[in-house]
N, C-alpha and C positions, 0 to 999 in steps of 0.2 A: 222175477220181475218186482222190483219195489215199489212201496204204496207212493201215492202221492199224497205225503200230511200237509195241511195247512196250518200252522200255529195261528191261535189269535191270540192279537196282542192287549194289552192292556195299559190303559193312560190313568194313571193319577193325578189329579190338577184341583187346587183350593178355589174356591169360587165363595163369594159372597151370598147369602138370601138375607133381604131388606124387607121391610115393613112396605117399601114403594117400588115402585117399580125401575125406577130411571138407578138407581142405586145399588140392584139386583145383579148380579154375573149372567153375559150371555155363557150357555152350554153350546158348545158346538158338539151337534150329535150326527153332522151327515155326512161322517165316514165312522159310524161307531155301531153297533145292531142293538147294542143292551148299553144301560145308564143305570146306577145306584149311589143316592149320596148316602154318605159317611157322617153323621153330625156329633161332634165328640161332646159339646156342651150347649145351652142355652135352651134346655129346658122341653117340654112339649108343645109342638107347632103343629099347626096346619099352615100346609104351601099350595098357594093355588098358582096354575101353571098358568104361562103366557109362550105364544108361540111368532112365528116370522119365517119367511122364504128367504131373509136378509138377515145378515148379523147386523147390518144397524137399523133392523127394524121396518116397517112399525111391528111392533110387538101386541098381540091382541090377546086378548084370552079365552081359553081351550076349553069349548064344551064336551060333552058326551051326545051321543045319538037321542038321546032322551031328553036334551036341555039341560041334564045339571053341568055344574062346571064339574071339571077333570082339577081334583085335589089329592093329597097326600099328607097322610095324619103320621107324625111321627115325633120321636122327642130323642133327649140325649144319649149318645150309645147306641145307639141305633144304626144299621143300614137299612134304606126304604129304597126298594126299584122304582125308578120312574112310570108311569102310568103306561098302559099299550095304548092310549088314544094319543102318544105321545114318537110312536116310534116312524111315523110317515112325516113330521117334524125336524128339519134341518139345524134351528136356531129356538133354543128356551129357554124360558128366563122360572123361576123361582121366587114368588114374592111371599113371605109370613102375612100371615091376620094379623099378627100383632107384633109389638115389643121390637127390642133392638137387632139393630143386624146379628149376623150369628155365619162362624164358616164354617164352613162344610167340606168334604172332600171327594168331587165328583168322581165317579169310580168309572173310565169309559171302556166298553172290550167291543174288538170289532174281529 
């Protein structure tokens, strides 16, 4: 009797992170289990996440159970997983502390 494999597949897609929000790439993550960006250049960031039930929003931003915000510190060459306070999340956005946009390459596997 043969197995029944499921492959998952895997989406590659550029996306933008902004300094703002309105400027940021939505991720559509609600057909995906795991998210990690790829960020080839622009240095050491912190990205604070924004979330939505809607791809056009509104977009709010994603705390933790303890009040802090849900961030991710990471820099160039790098892959950083998206956060788990992030995975019951359909639609998020990626905004930097600081400095110019910068892209990235959302890594999605479902």
């Amino acid at each position: 009797m043969p197995f029944n494999i499921n492959r998952r597949t895997v989406l590659r897609t550029q996306i933008t992170l902004s300094a703002t929000l309105a400027n940021s790439t939505v991720i559509d993550m609600s057909e995906h289990a795991a998210v990690a960006l790829q960020l080839a250049a622009g240095g050491s960031n912190n990205i604070t996440w924004y979330g939505s039930s809607g791809f056009d929003g509104p977009f709010v931003q994603v705390f933790k159970a303890d009040g802090s915000a849900v961030t991710t510190n990471t820099g160039s060459n790098r892959i950083a997983a998206t956060p788990d306070e992030l995975f019951c999340l359909p639609f998020v956005k990626g905004v930097l502390s600081s400095g110019s946009d910068i892209t990235a390459t959302a890594i999605l596997k479902s």
